[in-house]
LOMIZA-582976 format. One record per residue (C-alpha): x, y, z. Coordinates in steps of 0.001 Angstrom, whole numbers, m for minus. Layout:
N
<site px="X" py="Y" pz="Z"/>
...
***
This chain:
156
<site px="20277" py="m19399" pz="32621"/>
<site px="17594" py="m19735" pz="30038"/>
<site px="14370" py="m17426" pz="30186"/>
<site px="10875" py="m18453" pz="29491"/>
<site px="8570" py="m16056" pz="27676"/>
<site px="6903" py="m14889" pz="31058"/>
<site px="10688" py="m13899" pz="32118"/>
<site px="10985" py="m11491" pz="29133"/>
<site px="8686" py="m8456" pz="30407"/>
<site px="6436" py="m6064" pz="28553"/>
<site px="9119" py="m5041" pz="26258"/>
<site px="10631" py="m8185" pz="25573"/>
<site px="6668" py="m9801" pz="24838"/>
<site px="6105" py="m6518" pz="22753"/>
<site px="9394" py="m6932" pz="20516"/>
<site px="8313" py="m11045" pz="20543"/>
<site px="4756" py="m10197" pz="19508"/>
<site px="6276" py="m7591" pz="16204"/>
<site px="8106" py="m10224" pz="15585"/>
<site px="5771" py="m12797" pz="14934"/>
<site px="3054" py="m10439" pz="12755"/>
<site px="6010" py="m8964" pz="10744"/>
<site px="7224" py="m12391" pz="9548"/>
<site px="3333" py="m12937" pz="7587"/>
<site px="4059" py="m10704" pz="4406"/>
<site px="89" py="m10079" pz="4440"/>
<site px="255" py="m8799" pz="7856"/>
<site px="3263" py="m6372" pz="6890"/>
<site px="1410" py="m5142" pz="3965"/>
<site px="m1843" py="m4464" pz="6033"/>
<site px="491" py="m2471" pz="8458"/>
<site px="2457" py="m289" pz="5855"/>
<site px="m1412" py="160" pz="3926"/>
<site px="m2081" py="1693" pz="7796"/>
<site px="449" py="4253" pz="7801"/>
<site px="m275" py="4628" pz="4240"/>
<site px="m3288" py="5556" pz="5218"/>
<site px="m2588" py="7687" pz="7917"/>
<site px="m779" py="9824" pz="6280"/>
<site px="m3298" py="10142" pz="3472"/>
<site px="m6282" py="11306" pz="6746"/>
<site px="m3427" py="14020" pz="7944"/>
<site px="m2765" py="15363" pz="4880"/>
<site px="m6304" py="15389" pz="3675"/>
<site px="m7097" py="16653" pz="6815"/>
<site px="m4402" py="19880" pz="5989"/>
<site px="m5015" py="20466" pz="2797"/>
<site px="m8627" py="20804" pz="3514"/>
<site px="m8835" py="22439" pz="6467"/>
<site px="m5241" py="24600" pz="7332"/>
<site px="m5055" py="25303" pz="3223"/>
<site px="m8828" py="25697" pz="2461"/>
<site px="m8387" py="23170" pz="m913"/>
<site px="m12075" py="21345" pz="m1754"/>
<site px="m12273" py="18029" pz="m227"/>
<site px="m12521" py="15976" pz="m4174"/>
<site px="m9129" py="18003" pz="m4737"/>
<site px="m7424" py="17651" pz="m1347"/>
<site px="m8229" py="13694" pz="m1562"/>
<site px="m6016" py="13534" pz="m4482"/>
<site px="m3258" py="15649" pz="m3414"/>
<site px="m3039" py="13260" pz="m240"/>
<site px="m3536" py="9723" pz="m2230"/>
<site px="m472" py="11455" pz="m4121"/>
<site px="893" py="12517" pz="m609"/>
<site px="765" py="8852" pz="400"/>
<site px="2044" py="7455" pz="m2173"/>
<site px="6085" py="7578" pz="m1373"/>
<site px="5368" py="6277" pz="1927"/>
<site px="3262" py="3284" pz="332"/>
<site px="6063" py="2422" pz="m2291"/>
<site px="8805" py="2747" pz="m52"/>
<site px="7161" py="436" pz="3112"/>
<site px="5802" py="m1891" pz="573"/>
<site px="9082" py="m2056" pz="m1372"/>
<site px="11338" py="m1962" pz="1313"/>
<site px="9284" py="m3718" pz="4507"/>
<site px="6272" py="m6145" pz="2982"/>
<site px="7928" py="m7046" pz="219"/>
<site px="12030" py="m6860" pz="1199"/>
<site px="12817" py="m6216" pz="m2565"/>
<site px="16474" py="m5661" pz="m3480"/>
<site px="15417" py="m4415" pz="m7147"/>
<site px="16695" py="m1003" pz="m7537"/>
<site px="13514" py="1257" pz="m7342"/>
<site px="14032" py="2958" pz="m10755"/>
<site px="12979" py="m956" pz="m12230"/>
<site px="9844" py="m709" pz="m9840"/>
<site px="8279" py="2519" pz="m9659"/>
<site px="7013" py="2989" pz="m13864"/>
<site px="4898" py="m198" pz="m12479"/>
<site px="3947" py="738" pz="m9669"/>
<site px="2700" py="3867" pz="m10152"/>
<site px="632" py="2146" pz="m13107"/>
<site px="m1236" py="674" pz="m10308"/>
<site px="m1718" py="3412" pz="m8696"/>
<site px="m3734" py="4741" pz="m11226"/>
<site px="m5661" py="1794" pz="m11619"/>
<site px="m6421" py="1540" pz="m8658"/>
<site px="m7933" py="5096" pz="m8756"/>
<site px="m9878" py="4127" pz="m11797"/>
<site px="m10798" py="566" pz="m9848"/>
<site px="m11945" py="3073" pz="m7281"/>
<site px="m14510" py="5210" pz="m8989"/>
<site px="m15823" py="2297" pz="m10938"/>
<site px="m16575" py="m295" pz="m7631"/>
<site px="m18032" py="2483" pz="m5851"/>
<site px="m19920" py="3149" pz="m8905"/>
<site px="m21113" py="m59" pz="m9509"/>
<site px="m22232" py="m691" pz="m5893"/>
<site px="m23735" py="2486" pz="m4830"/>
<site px="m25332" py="3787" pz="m8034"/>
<site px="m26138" py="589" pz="m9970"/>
<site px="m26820" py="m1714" pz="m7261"/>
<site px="m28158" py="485" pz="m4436"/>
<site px="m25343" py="79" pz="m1744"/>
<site px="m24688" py="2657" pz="1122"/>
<site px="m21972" py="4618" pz="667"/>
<site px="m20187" py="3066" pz="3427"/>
<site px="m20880" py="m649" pz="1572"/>
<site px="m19045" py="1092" pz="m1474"/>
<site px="m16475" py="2377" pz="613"/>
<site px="m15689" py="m1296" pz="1860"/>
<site px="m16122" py="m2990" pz="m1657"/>
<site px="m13243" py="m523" pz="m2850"/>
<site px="m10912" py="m1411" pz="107"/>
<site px="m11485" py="m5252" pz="m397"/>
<site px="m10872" py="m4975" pz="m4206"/>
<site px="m8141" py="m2602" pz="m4097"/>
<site px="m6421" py="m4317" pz="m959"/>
<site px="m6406" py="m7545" pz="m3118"/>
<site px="m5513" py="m6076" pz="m6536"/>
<site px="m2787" py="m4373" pz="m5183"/>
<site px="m1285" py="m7203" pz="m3462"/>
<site px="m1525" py="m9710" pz="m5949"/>
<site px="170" py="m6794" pz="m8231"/>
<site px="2902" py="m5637" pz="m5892"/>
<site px="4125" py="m9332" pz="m4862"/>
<site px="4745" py="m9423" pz="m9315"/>
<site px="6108" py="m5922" pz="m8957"/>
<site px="8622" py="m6213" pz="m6039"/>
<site px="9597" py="m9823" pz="m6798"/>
<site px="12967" py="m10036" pz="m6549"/>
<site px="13691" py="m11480" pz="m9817"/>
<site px="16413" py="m10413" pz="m12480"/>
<site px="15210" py="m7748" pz="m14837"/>
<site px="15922" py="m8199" pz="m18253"/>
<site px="17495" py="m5749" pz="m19801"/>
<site px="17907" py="m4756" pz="m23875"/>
<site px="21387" py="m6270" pz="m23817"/>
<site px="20311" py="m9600" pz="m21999"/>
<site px="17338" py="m9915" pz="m24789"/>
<site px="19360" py="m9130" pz="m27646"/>
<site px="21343" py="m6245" pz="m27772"/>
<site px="20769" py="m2812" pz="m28399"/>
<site px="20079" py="m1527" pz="m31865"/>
***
């Protein structure tokens, strides 16, 4: 006897629903860049306030904080690469600092030049960051070969 979707129950419509938003690979990245971010407001939130570290410096430590959980949900969850991480991390943390330095100079360039609230600023780096990354980390997880020094030409 076959069920129809309004047989299946609040768990079966919840596990229907994940299903359908996980299978967008945009979706999945906004949702690991979520509990990316979550666990960059809790550990800000520590290190500022439980361990008495200045706000500049305790934003840092948790962008650093988040960053295994980002590599690992993007790697492993957005992007479903099979690349050993060791061919995937040198690049990816490249981005991560560009996209600190993409960071300070957006917010820059729309609060200070052009007059933005800070908030405006704050949105401008998301959007540019959000789409840098993206377009980056779809190049960075693909899961092409690698080529390695003895598939190019040998070692010397």
């Amino acid at each position: 006897m076959a069920h129809s979707a309004d047989d299946l129950g609040i768990i079966g419509k919840s596990k229907a629903w994940f299903d359908f938003l996980t299978r967008a690979r945009f979706i999945r990245f906004g949702m690991v860049a979520g509990f990316s971010g979550a666990v960059y407001f809790v550990a800000v939130f520590i290190f500022s306030e439980f361990a008495g570290i200045s706000p500049g410096i305790a934003s840092a430590l948790a962008y650093c904080a988040a960053i295994p959980a980002n590599f690992l949900g993007q790697k492993l969850f957005t992007f479903r690469s099979t690349n050993k991480p060791i061919h995937e991390i040198g690049p990816y943390l490249l981005l991560q600092v560009v996209n600190i330095a993409i960071s300070g100079l957006t917010m820059s360039l729309l609060v200070n030049q052009l007059g933005a609230p800070v908030l405006v600023g704050g949105a401008g780096v998301i959007l540019t960051i959000s789409v840098v990354s993206y377009l980056s980390m779809a190049l960075i997880f693909s899961n092409r070969p690698r080529e390695t020094s003895r598939q190019s030409g040998g070692e010397r």
